[in-house]
N, C-alpha and C positions, 0 to 999 in steps of 0.2 A: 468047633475048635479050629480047623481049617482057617475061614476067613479070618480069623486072629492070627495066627501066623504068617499070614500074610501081610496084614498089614504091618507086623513090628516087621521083615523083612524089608516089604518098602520102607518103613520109617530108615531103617537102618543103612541102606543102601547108597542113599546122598553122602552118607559120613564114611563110609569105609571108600568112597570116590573120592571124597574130601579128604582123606588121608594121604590116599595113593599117589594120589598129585602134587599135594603139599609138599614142598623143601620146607628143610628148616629155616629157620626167621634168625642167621646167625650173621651180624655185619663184617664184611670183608675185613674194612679196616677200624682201628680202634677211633672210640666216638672219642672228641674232646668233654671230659669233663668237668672241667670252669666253663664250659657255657658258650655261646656264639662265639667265632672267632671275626676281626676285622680287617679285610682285604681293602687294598687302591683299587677305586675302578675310574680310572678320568678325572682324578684329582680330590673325586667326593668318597670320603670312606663309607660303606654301607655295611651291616650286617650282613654276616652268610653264616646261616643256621646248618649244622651239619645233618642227618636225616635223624630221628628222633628212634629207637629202635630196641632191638635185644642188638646186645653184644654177647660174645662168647667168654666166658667168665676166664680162661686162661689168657685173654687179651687184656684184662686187666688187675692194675697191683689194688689191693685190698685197701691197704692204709690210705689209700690216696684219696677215696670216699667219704674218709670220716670226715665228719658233720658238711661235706657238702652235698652228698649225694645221697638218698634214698632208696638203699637198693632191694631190688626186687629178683630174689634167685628162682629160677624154674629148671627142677634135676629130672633127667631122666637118664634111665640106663642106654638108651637107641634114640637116635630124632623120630623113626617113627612109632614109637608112642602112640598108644591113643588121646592118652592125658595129655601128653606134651603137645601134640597137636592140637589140641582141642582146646588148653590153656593159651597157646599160641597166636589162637584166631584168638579168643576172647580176649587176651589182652588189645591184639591189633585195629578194635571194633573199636577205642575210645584209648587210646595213646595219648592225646589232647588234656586228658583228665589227669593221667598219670605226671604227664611231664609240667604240669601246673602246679605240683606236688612234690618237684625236685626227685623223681624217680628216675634208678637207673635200673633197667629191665637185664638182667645176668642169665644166661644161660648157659648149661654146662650137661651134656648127653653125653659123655666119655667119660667112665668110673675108669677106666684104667690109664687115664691122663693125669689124673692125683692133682687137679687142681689145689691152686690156695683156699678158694672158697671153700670144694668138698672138700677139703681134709677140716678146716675149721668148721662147717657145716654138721661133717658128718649124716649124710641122707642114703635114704633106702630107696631104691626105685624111683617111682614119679613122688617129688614132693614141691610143695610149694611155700617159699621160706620168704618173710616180709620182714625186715629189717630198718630201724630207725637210725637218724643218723650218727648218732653213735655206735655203728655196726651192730648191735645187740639182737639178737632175733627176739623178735613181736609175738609170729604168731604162726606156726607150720600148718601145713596141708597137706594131707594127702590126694586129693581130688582137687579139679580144676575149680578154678575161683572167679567170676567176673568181676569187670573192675569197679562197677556199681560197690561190691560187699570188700573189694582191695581199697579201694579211695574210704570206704568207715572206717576201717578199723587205722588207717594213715590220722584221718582226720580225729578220731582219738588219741592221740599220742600226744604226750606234753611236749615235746620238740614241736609241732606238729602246729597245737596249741599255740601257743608261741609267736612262733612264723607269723599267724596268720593276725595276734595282734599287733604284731610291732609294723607287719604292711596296712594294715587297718587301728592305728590306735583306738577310733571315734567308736568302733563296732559299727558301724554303719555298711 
């Protein structure tokens, strides 16, 4: 029974490292959400992409989402969470997938800030809240979720649906 205990100890070991170190994944300043914004560089206008990310859900107004953005709420009661950290990196692993998908990653670890979210959300501890863009929540979690099984249940969704013909009429 021994060398079993051991090994879950190592198993577990990297991750409770991997906590300890982690900051939360909350952006300084608020993301634009209509999408790239366009700067002057030398006369030629270029895209400048702001960094693709979690925002802190008190950074942003609710209404302002609807049907542009697909938001993605991750609550916890503390940043460090094990869920919340651990959700954190799984998102951070494939963000490319997410934001191909019009998603906006929200988070919000301060219940006694009364965000707009959590008061509409209404969440217990760590939950994971998937929203379409008509704000209407999809589909809750309590445990962390990667974004392999986040981008299915997205890409079931008649908004979703959708989207994906009118960029793709041919199905092709």
């Amino acid at each position: 029974m021994k060398p079993f205990h051991i090994l879950v100890i190592a198993a577990l070991l990297p991750l409770s490292v991997a906590a300890q170190e982690a900051a939360p994944m909350v952006a300084t300043e608020p993301v634009a959400i209509d999408g790239p914004t366009v700067t002057e560089t030398g006369g030629d206008a270029a895209a400048v992409e702001k960094p693709f990310g979690p925002v802190s859900a008190a950074e942003v107004v609710f209404a302002d989402l609807l049907y542009v953005k697909r938001p993605i709420v991750v609550f916890a009661d503390s940043p460090n969470d094990p869920n919340f950290v651990r959700q954190m990196e799984l998102i951070g692993r494939n963000l490319s997938a997410l934001e191909e998908r019009d998603v906006i990653v929200l988070t919000d670890t301060d219940p006694a800030a009364r965000s707009e979210v959590r008061l509409k959300l209404r969440p217990r501890g760590f939950s994971l809240v998937i929203l379409d863009k008509d704000l209407n929540p999809v589909i809750r979690k309590p445990l962390p979720w990667d974004v392999r099984e986040i981008t299915a249940v997205i890409d079931k969704m008649p908004l979703r649906r959708q989207e994906v013909l009118e960029r793709n009429p041919a199905g092709r």
